[in-house]
C-alpha positions in Angstrom: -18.0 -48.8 38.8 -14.6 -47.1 38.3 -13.8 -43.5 38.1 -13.1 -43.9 34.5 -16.1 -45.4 34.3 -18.1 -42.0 35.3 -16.2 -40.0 33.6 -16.5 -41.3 30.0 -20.6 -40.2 30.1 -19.6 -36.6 31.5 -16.7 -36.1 29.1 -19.0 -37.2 26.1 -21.6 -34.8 27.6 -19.2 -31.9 27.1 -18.1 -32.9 24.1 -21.3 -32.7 22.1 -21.9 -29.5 23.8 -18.9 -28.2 22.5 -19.4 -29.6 19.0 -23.4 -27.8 18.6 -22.0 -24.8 19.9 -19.6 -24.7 17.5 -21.4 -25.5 14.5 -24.3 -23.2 15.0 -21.9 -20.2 15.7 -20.2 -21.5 11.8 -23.8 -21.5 10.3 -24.1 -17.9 11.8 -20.9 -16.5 10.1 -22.2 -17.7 6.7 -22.7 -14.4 4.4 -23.9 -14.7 0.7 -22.1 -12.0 -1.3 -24.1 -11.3 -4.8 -22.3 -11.9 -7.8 -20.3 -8.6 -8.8 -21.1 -7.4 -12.6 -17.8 -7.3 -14.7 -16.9 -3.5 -15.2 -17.7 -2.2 -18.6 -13.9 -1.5 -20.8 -13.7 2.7 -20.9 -14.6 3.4 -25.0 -12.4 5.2 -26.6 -13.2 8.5 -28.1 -14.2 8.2 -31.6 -16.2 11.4 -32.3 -15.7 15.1 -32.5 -17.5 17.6 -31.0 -19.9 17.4 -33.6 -20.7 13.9 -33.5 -18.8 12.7 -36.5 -16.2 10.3 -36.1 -12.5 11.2 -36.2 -10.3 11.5 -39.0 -6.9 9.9 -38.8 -5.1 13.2 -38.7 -7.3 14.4 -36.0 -6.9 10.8 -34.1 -3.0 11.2 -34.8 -3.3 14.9 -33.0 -5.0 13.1 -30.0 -2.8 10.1 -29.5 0.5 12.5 -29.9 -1.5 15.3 -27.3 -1.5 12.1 -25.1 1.9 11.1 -25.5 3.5 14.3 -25.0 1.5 15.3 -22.0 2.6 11.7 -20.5 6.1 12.5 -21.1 5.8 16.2 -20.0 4.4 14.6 -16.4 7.4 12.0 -16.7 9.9 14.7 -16.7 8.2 16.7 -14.4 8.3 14.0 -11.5 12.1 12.4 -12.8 13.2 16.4 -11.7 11.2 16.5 -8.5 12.5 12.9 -7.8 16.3 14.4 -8.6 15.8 17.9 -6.3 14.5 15.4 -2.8 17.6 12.9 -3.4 19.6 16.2 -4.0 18.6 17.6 -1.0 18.6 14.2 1.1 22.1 13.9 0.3 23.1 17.7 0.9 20.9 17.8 4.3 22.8 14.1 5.1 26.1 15.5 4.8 25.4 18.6 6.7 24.0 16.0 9.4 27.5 14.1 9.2 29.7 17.1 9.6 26.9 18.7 12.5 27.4 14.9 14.4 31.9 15.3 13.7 31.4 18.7 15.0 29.9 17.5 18.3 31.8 14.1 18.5 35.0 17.0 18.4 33.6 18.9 21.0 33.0 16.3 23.2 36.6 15.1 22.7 37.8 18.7 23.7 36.4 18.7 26.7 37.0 15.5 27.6 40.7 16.3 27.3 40.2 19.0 29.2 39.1 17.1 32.1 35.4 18.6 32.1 33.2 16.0 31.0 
């Protein structure tokens, strides 16, 4: 008998070895997630205060209440968004003219044989 011979037994050996390892380490990782309920849709508010439902004046009120305090917070974060690029810009120009000022420096005293 050959080398190759021998081997093919041992190398087969290992092989299934490997294979049930593997597979009962996959059966272990299995996880059964229950089924997750749909979410129930918000309802929308259809009733006063005193239980009756709303008239279409007072559902008009509501809706415009809504809009205008959604616009009201629009505006309120398009002016904070306008003062930060505002004062990016102003604190990157100061940061440009601080970085000349030094590059000038520098060029002074290299001139004057210091640095």
């Amino acid at each position: 008998m050959s080398v190759k011979d021998k081997l093919y037994p041992i190398i087969l050996v290992i092989v299934l070895i490997f294979l049930t390892g593997r597979t009962a380490y996959a059966q272990e990782e299995v996880v059964v997630r229950p089924k997750s309920k749909p979410k129930a849709m918000p309802l929308p508010v259809t009733r006063n205060a005193e239980g009756r439902p709303l008239t279409p004046e007072e559902k008009y009120q509501l809706a415009l209440a809504r809009h205008m305090a959604l616009q009201s917070e629009k505006v309120r974060l398009q002016i904070l968004h306008d003062i930060k690029m505002t004062n990016d810009y102003y604190d990157r120009r100061k940061e440009s003219k601080f970085v000349k000022w030094l590059k000038w420096q520098r060029f002074k005293l290299k001139r004057k044989g210091i640095l």
